[in-house]
C-alpha positions in Angstrom: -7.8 -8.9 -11.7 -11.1 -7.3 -10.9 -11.1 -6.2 -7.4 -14.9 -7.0 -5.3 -17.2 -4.6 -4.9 -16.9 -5.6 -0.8 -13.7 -7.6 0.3 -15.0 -6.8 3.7 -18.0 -6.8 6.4 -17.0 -2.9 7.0 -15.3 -1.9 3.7 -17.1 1.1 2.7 -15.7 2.2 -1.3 -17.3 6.0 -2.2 -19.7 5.3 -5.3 -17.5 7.8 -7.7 -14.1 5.4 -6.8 -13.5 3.3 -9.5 -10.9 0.8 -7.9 -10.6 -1.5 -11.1 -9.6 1.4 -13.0 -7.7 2.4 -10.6 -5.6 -1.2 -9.7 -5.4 -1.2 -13.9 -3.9 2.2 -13.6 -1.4 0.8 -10.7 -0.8 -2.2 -13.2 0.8 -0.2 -15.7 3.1 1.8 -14.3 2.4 1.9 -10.4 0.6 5.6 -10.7 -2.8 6.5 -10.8 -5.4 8.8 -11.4 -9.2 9.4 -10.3 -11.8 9.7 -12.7 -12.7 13.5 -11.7 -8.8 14.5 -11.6 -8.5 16.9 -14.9 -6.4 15.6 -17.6 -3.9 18.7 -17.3 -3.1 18.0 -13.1 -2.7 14.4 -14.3 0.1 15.3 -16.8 1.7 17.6 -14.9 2.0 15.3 -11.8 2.8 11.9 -14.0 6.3 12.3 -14.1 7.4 13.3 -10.8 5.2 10.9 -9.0 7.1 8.4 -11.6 10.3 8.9 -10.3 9.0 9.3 -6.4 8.2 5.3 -7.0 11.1 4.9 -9.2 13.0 6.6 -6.0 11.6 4.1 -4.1 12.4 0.8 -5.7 15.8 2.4 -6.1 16.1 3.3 -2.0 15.1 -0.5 -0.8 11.3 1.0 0.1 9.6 -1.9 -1.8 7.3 -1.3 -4.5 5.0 2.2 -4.3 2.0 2.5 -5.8 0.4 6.3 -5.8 -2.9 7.1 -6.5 -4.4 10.6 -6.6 -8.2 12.0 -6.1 -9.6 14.9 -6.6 -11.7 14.8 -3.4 -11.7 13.0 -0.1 -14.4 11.0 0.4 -17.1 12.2 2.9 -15.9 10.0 5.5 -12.6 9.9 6.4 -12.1 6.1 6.6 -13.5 5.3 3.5 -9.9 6.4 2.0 -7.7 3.9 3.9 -10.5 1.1 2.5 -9.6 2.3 -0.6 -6.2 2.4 0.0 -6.5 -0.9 1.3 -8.3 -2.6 -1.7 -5.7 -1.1 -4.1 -2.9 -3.1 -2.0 -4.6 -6.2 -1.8 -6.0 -6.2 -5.4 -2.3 -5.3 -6.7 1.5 -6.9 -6.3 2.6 -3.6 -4.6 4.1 -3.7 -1.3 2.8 -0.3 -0.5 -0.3 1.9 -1.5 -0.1 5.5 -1.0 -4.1 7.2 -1.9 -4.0 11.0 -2.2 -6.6 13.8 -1.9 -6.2 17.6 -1.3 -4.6 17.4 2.5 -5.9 13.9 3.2 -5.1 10.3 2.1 -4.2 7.1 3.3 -1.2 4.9 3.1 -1.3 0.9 3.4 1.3 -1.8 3.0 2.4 -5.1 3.5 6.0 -4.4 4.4 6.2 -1.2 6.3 4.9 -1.0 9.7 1.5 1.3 10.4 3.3 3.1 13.2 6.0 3.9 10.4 3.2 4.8 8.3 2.0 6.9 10.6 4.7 9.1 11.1 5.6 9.9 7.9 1.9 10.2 6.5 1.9 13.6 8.7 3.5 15.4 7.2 3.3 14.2 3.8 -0.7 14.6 3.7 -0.1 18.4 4.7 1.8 19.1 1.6 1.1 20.2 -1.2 3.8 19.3 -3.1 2.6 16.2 -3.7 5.6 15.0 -6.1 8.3 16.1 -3.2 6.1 15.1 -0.3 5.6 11.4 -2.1 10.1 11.3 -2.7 9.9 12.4 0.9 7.5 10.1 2.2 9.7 7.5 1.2 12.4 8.9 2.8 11.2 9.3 5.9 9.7 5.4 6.2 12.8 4.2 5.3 15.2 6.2 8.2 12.4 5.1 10.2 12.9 1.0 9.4 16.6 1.4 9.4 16.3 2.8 12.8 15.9 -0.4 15.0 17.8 -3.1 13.1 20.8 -0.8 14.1 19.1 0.2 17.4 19.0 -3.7 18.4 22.5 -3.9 17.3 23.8 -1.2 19.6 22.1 -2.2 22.6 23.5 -5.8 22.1 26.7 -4.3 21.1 26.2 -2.7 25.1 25.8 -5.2 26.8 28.8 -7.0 25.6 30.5 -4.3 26.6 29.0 -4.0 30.4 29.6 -7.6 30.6 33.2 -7.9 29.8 34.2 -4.7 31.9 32.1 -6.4 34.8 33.8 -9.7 34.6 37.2 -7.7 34.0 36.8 -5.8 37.3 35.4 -8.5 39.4 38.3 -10.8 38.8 41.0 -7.6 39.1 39.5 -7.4 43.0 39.3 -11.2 44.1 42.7 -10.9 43.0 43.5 -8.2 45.6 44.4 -8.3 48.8 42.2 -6.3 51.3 44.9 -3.7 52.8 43.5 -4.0 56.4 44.3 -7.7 56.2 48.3 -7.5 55.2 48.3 -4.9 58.4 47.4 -7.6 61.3 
């Protein structure tokens, strides 16, 4: 599917970003390369970024799409439109769009705040095959985190609750001691 030129009012997509190419690219086998990336950084990156998504279908992440550039855009907010066309022009759950130390990463089942805090540190590596595997690593202890957190605190509460019931009726039970004494 051909992605438009404008989805949106403020969408602004760098003239040298080919996104159909680029969703085609995704459509094959959820990597991706820019036009300007040479052939040899392509090849050497492939496989590794393979297995990152492979890593991540495997780990419950959803599906990952990766695509790398050879440049950031001029402004930094074109890259999440980009980003953000890729994901909604594609059946991936999560777009991940690379330059030297800057990207963007969108998706449809991870929060942005969970986004967020992994995108950090992976933008500032550049590893970029370890830092994707990573990436993924760190958004999924991140999601993991409250489903267990909300369980615990319910889990708590129980817990108060009984041992307040427990000693309430233990001292209505009792007699006060100054009371046997008159």
């Amino acid at each position: 599917a051909a992605i438009p030129e404008e989805s949106g009012p403020h969408t602004m997509i760098p003239a040298d970003v080919d996104l159909d190419d680029l969703a085609r690219q995704l459509g094959e086998d959820s990597v991706a390369f820019g036009a300007f990336v040479p052939a040899g950084k392509s090849t050497e990156l492939e496989p590794g970024l393979l297995d990152a998504v492979a890593h991540a279908e495997a780990t419950d992440f959803g599906s990952l799409g990766v695509v790398v550039l050879e440049r950031a855009p001029a402004h930094a907010p074109d890259m999440r439109d980009v980003a953000q066309e890729l994901l909604m022009g594609t059946d991936l759950d999560t777009v991940i769009v690379r330059a030297p130390f800057s990207g963007a990463a969108v998706s449809d089942v991870h929060s942005r705040a969970d986004l967020e805090a992994a995108q950090y540190p992976y933008f500032g590596n550049a590893d970029l095959v370890g830092a994707t595997r990573q990436f993924v690593d760190d958004v999924n202890a991140a999601t993991v985190g409250w489903p267990f957190t909300a369980i615990a605190i319910v889990l708590a509460v129980v817990i108060t609750s009984t041992f307040t019931v427990a000693a309430a009726r233990r001292r209505v039970g009792r007699v006060p001691e100054s009371s046997v004494q008159a």
